[in-house]
C-alpha positions in Angstrom: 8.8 -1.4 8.6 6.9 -3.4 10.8 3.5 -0.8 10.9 4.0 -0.9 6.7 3.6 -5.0 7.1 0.7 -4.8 9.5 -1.2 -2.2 7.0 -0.8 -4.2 3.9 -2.3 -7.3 6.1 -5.2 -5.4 7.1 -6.0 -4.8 3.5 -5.4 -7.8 2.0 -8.6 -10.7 2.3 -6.6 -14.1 1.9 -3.2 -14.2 3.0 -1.7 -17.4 3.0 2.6 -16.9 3.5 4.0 -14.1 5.6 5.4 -10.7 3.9 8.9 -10.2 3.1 10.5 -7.7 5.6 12.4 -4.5 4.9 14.2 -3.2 1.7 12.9 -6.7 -0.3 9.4 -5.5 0.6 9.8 -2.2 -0.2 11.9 -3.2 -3.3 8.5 -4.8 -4.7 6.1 -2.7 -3.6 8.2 0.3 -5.8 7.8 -2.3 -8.8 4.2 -3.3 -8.5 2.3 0.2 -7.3 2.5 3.5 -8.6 4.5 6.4 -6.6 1.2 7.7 -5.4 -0.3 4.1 -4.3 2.7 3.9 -2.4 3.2 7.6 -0.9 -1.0 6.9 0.1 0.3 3.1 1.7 2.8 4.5 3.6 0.9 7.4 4.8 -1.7 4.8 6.1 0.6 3.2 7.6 2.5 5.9 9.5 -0.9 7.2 10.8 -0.4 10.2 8.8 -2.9 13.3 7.9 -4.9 12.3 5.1 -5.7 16.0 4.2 -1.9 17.3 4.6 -1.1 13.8 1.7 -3.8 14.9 -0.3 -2.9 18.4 -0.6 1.0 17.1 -1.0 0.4 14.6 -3.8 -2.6 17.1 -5.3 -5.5 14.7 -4.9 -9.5 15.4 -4.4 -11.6 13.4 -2.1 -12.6 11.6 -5.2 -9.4 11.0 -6.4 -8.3 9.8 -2.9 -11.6 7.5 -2.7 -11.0 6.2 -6.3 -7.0 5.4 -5.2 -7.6 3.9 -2.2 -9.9 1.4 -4.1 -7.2 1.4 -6.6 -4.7 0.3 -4.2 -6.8 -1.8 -2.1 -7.5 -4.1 -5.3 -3.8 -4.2 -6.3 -2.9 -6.0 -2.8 -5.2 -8.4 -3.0 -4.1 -9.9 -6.9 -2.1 -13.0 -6.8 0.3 -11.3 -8.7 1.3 -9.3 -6.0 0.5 -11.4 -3.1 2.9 -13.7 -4.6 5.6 -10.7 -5.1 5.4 -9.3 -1.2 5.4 -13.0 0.5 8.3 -15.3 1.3 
């Protein structure tokens, strides 16, 4: 759980309280992204093949680029930073 924390802080700019830890965080992250936002977030965070995810969850490399962005945008609302910190 500890890589998952360290990925979402390398894509979020402003972080101001520290993440939740464990089931909570992964309890909110279920709520606020979609299954393939989080599938992609994990993968990242796992080190995982990109091309072996893409081919699993059926995405193109602009599809991938255009989630990734996605993603990226959704971590750094307030709405969610509020949601995944203490």
């Amino acid at each position: 759980m500890l890589t998952l924390n360290m990925e979402i802080e390398k894509h979020i700019k402003k972080l101001v309280h520290p993440l939740k830890e464990g089931d909570a965080l992964k309890e909110v992250l279920k709520l606020k992204l979609t299954k393939k936002e989080l599938k992609l977030l994990k993968a990242w965070a796992e080190g995982a093949d990109i091309e072996a995810l893409k081919k699993k969850i059926n995405l193109d490399d602009t599809q991938y680029g255009d989630l990734s962005a996605k993603l990226i945008k959704k971590l750094n609302q307030e709405k969610i930073k509020q949601a995944i910190c203490l």
